[in-house]
C-alpha positions in Angstrom: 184.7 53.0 194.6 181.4 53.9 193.7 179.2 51.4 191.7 179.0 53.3 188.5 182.5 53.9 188.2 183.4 50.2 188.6 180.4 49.3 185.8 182.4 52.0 183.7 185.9 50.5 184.5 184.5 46.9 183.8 183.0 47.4 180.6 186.1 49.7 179.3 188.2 46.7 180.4 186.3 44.2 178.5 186.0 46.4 175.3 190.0 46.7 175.2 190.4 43.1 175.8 187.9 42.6 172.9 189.4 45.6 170.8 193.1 44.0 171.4 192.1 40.4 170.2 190.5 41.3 166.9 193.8 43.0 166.5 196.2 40.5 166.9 194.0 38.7 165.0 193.7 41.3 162.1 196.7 43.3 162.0 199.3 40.8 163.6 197.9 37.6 162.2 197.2 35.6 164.8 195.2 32.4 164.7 191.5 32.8 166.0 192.9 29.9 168.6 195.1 31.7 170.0 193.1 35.3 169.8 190.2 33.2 171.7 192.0 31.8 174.1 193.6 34.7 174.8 190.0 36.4 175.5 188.7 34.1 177.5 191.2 34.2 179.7 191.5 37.6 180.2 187.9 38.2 180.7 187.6 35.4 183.1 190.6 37.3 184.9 188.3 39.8 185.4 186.6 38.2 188.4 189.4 39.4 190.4 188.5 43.7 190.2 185.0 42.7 190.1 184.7 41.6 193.9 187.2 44.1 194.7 185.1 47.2 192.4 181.9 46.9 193.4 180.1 47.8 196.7 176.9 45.8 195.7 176.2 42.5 193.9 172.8 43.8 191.2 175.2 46.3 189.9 178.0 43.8 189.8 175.9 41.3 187.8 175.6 43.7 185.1 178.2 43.3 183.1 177.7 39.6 182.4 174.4 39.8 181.6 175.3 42.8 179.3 177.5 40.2 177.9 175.3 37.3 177.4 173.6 39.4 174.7 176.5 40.9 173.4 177.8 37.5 172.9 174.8 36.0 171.5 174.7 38.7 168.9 178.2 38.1 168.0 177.9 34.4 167.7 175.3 35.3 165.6 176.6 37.6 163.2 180.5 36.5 164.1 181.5 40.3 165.2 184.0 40.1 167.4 185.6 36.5 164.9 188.6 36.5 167.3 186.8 35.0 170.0 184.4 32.7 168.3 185.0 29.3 167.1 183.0 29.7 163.7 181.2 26.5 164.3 177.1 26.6 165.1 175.8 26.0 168.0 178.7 26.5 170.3 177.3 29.3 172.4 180.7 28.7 174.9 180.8 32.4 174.8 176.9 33.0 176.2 177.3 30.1 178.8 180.2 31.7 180.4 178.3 34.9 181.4 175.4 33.2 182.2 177.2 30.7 184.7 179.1 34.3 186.4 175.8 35.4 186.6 174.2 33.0 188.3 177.2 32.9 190.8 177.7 36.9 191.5 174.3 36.8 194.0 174.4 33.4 195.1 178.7 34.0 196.6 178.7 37.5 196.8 179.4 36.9 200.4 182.1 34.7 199.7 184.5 36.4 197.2 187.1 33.9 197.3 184.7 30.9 196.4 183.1 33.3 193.7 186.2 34.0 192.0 188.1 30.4 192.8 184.9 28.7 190.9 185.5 30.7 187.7 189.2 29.7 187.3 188.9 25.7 186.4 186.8 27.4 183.3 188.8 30.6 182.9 192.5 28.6 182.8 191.8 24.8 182.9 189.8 24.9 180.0 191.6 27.1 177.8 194.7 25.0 178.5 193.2 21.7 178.3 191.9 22.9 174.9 195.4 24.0 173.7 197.0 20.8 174.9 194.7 18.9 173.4 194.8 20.0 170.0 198.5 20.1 170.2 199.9 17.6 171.9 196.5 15.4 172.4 197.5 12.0 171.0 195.8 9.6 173.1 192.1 10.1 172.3 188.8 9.0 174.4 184.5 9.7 173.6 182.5 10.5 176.0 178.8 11.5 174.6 179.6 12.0 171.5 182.7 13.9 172.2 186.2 13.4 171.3 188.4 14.8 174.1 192.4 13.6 174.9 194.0 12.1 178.2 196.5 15.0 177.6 193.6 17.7 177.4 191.9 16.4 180.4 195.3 16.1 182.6 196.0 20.0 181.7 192.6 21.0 182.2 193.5 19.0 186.5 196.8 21.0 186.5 195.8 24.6 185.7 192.3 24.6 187.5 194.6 23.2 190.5 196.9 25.9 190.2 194.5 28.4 189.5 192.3 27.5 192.2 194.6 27.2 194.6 196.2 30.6 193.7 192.6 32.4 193.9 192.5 30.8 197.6 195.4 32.1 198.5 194.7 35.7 197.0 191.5 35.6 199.4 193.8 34.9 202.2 192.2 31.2 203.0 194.5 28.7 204.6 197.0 27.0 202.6 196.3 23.2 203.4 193.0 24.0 203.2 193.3 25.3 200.0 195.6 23.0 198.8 192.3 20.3 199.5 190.2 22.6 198.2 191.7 23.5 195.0 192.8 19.7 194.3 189.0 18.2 194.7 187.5 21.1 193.2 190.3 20.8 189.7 188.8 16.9 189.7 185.3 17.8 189.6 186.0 20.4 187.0 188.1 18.5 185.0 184.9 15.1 185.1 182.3 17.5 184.7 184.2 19.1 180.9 184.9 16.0 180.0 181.1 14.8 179.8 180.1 18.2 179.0 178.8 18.2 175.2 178.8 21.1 172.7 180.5 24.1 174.7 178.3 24.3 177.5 181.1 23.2 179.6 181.1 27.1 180.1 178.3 26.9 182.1 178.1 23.3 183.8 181.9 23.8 185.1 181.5 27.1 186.8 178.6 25.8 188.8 179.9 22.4 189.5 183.1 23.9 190.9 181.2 26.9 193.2 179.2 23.3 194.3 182.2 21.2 194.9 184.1 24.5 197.1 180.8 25.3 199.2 180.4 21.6 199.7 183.8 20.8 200.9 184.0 24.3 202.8 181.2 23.1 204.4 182.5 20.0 205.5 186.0 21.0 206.3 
């Protein structure tokens, strides 16, 4: 596919995925939880078609830095409300653009590490967010932060399982991506949990692409 069309396809995605929250959130009254959860996830999804899209990586990192302005100005002006939190300074949303873009040159060569580091942030976190709000009864700080034992074990089991399925997507080998994904959901899961004011979005995306290239490296 040629490079323009997948820049068209991507942002058409991403405006429908935006278009769709705000109504659930509007006409079908759902809470801005669920509405940003639901957001994040699927935009994070979107790492998938982007390797697979695009011939070449500058027009690939388009979108997200498209985005990190986009995001800034909604945060701003609370634009798109279904996928912001409401709350100043939690730039989640900018951070999580800004993290893909730092990643789409530096594993553009490695698609399954590229698209394996984004799910601990695209899955574990908006999981360990919900499970910890819900169900999060046993509480612990860390910087200032109040996070849950119950938030922080679903935030291990979905970037393990989404990790591990991205691997296996990429066709890598299952034990090894059994290792992989396991050390790589740790790492995520330690990094969020001393990861103040929402820039998680940006410290566990990198720490994960570290942790896979490191252990690739070694394995």
């Amino acid at each position: 596919m040629s490079d323009p069309l997948a820049l068209l396809i991507t942002f058409l995605y991403v405006a429908c995925i935006l278009a769709l929250g705000e109504g659930l959130r509007r006409r079908l009254k759902f809470s801005v939880e669920f509405t940003r959860k639901f957001v994040h996830i699927a935009v994070g999804m979107i790492a998938f078609p982007l390797v697979a899209l695009f011939q070449a990586w500058p027009f690939a990192i388009i979108p997200p830095l498209v985005f990190i302005i986009v995001n800034y100005v909604s945060y701003r002006r609370q634009i798109f409300a279904g996928m912001e939190t409401g709350e100043r300074g939690q730039l989640g949303t900018v951070y999580f653009p800004i993290s893909f873009s730092i990643l789409i040159p530096l594993l553009w060569s490695q698609p399954a590490w590229l698209v394996a580091s984004l799910m601990p942030m695209t899955w574990g976190d908006a999981f360990a967010a919900i499970v910890g709000k819900r169900l999060g009864t046993h509480k612990f700080t860390v910087l200032g932060q109040t996070r849950s034992i119950e938030g922080s074990l679903a935030m291990f089991a979905f970037s393990f399982i989404a990790t591990f399925g991205a691997l296996v997507v990429f066709a890598q080998p299952l034990a090894a991506s059994l290792a992989l994904a396991f050390v790589t959901a740790l790492v995520a899961t330690l990094v969020e949990a001393f990861s103040p004011f929402g820039i998680d979005n940006l410290t566990v995306p990198l720490s994960s692409a570290i942790a896979l290239v490191a252990l690739e490296t070694l394995m």
